[in-house]
matplotlib code that plots the C-alpha trace (Angstrom):
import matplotlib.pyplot as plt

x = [105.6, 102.9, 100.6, 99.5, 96.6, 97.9, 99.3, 103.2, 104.6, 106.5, 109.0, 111.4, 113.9, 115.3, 117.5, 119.2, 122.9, 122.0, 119.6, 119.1, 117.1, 114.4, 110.7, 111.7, 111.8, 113.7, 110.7, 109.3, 112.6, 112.7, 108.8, 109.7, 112.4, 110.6, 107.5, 109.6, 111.5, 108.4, 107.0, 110.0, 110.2, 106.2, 106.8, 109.3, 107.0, 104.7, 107.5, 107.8, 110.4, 110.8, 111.2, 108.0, 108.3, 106.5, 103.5, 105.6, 108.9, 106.5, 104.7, 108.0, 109.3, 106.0, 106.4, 110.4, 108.9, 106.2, 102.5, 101.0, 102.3, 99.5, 99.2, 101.3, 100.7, 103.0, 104.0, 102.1, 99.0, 98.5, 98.2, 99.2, 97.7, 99.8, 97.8, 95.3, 94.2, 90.6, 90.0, 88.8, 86.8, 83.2]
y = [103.6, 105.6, 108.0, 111.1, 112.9, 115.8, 113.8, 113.3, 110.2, 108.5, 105.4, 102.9, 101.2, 97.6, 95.4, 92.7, 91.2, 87.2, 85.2, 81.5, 80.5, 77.4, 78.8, 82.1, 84.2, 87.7, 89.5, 88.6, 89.8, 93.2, 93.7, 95.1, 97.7, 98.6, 99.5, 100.8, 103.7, 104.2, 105.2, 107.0, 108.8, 109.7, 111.1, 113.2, 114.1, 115.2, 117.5, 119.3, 117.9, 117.7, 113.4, 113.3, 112.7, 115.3, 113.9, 113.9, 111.9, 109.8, 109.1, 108.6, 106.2, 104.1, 104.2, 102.9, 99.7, 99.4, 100.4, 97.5, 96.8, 99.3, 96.8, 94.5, 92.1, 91.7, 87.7, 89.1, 89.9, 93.2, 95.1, 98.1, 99.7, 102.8, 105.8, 108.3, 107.9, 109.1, 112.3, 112.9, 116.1, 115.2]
z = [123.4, 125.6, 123.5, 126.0, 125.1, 124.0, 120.8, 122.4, 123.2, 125.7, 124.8, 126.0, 124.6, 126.8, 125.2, 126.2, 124.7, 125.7, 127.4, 127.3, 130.4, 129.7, 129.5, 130.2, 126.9, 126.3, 126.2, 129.6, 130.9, 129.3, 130.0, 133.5, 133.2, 129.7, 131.8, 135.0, 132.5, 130.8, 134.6, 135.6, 132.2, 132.7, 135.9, 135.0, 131.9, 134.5, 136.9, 133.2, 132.3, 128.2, 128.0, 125.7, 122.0, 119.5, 118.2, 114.3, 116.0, 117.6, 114.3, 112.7, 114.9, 114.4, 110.9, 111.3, 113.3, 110.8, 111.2, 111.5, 115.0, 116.4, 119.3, 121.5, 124.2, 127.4, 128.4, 132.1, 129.7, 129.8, 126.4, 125.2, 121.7, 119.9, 118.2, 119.9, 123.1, 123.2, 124.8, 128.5, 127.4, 126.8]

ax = plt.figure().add_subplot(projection="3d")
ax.plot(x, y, z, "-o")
ax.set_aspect("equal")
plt.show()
């Protein structure tokens, strides 16, 4: 899940049915079309199209996976934290 500033959210959902390669886990094969939709979805956020979540599904859906997984790391190391994004106004 992406949180946008104006309190919506974007999200993702990659699965796959069965994977069994030697130091290669599940995750770091989903991590790439996870973050390709959530691009694609974001740009057709921006071309106005409605993709985006309400800021009260959004919320919901965090509270089905549980609220303490507020952060998660990717196996290429980037991280990505849920909640409000700070504001670009000053």
């Amino acid at each position: 899940m992406l949180s946008l500033l104006n309190g919506q959210f974007i999200s993702s959902l990659v699965s796959i049915r069965k994977f069994a390669v030697e130091g290669i886990s599940a995750q770091a094969v989903v991590d790439e079309p996870a973050t390709a939709e959530l691009g694609w979805l974001l740009q057709r956020y921006e071309a106005g199209e409605p993709v985006a979540l309400s800021a009260q599904q959004g919320n919901a859906l965090l509270d089905r996976l549980g609220r303490d997984i507020r952060r998660a790391w990717s196996p290429d190391g980037w991280a990505m934290r849920w909640g409000s994004m700070p504001s670009s106004e000053p």
